[in-house]
C-alpha positions as CSV (number, residue, x, y, z in Angstrom):
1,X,-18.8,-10.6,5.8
2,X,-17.3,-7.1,5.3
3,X,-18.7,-4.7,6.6
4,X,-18.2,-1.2,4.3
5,X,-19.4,2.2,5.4
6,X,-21.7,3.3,3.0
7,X,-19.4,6.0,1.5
8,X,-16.0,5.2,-0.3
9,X,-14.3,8.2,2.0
10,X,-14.2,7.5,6.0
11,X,-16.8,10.1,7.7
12,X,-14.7,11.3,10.3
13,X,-11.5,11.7,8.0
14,X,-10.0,15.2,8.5
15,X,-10.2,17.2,5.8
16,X,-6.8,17.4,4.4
17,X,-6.9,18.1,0.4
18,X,-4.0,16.0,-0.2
19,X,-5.4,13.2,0.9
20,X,-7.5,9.9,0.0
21,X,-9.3,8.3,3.5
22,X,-11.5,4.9,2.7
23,X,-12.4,2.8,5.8
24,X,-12.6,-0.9,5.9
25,X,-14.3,-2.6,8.9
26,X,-15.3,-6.5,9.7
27,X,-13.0,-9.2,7.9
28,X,-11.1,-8.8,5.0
29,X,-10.5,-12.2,4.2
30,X,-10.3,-14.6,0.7
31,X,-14.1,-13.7,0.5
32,X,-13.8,-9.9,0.9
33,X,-10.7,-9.0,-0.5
34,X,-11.5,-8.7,-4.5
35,X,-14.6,-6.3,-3.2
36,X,-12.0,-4.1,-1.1
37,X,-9.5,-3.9,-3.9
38,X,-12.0,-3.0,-6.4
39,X,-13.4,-0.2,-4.1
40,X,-10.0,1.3,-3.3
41,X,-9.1,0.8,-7.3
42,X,-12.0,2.8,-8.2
43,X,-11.5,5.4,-5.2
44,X,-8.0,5.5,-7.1
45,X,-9.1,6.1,-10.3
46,X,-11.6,9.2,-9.8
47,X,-9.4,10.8,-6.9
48,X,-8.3,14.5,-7.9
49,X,-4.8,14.9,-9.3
50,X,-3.6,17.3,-6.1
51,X,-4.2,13.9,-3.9
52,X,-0.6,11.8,-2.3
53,X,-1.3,10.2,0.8
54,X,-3.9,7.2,1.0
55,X,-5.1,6.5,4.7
56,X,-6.6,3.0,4.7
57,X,-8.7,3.7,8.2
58,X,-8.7,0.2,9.8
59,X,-10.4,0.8,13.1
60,X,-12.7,-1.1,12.9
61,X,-11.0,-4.5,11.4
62,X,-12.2,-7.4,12.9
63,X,-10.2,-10.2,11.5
64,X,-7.6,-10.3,8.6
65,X,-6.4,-13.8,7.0
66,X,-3.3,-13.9,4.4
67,X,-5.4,-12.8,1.4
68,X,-6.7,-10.1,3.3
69,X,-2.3,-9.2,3.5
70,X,-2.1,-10.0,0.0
71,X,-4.5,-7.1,-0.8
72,X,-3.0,-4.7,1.5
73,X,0.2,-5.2,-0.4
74,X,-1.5,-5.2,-3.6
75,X,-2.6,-1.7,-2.4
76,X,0.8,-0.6,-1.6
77,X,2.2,-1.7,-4.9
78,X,-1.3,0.4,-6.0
79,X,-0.4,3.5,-4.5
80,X,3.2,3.6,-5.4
81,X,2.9,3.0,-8.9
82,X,0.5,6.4,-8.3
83,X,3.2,8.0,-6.8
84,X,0.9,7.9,-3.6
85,X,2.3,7.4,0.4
86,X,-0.1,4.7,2.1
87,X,-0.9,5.1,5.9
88,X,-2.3,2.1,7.5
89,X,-4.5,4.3,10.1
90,X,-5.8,3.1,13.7
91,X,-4.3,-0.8,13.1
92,X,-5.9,-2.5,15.7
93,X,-3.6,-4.6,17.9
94,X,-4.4,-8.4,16.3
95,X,-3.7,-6.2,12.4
96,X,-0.4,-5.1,13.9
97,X,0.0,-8.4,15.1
98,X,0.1,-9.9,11.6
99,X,2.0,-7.4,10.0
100,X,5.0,-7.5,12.7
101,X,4.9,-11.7,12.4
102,X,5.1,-12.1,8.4
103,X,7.3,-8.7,8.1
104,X,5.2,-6.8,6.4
105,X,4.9,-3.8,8.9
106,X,8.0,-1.8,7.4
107,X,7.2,-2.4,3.9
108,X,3.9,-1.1,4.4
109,X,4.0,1.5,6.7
110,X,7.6,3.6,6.2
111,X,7.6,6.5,4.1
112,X,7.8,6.3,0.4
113,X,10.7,6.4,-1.4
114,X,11.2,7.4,-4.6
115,X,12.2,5.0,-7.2
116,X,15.0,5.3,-9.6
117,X,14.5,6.7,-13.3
118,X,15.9,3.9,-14.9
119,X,15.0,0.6,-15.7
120,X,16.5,-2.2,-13.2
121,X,18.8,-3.5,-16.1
122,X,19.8,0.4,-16.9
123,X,23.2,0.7,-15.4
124,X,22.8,4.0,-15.2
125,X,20.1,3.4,-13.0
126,X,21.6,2.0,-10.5
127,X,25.0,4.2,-10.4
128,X,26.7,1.3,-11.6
129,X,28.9,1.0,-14.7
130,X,29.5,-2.5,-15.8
131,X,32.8,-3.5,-15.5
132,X,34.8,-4.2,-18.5
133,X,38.9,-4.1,-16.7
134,X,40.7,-7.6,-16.4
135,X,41.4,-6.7,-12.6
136,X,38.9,-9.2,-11.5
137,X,38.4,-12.9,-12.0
138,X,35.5,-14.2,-13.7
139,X,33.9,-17.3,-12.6
């Protein structure tokens, strides 16, 4: 089972105002998972409006199985969509371990990056006009 500190925000997280610190500790696993998400979700949804950086403190994570990934993505996907940079604090070594063999350790712990204005099918969103000259074959 999961074990949660008793307060949403990690005890020993600096105080920085822009930012959001929740622990996690024990296993995050198929039967843990929905409970973390909900927690960081509502943690989300009554953090002040000054708040961009998430630090998921994972210090003391015991175990970690692919749903427990799938939720740590979820969270990214979270956090962007909030226009919010997630840290993936003190991984332990078997954490870092996962995240390096499925590929997931750049996707979830490089810097933000903003995302264009435009929808994907917006031309102008990618810098792309679409090409309407004969100079190329169509096939």
């Amino acid at each position: 089972m999961t074990t949660f500190p008793r307060d949403e925000e990690a005890p020993d997280a600096p105080a920085a105002p822009h930012s959001l610190h929740i622990r996690t500790g024990g296993v995050l696993d198929y039967d843990t998972s929905t409970a973390f998400l909900v927690r960081v979700d509502h943690a989300l949804g009554k953090r002040p409006a000054h708040v961009t950086e998430l630090h998921l403190d994972c210090r003391d994570l015991e175990t970690i199985d692919s749903m427990g990934l799938s939720t740590l993505l979820q969270i990214h996907r979270t956090a962007t969509r909030h226009h919010l940079a997630l840290h993936l604090d003190n991984r332990p070594a078997r954490l870092e371990r996962m995240l390096t063999v499925t590929g997931t350790l750049d996707h979830l712990t490089r810097p933000a990056v903003a995302e264009p204005t435009g929808s994907p099918a917006d031309p102008a969103a990618s810098g792309d006009e679409p090409r309407t000259g004969t100079d190329e074959p169509v096939m």
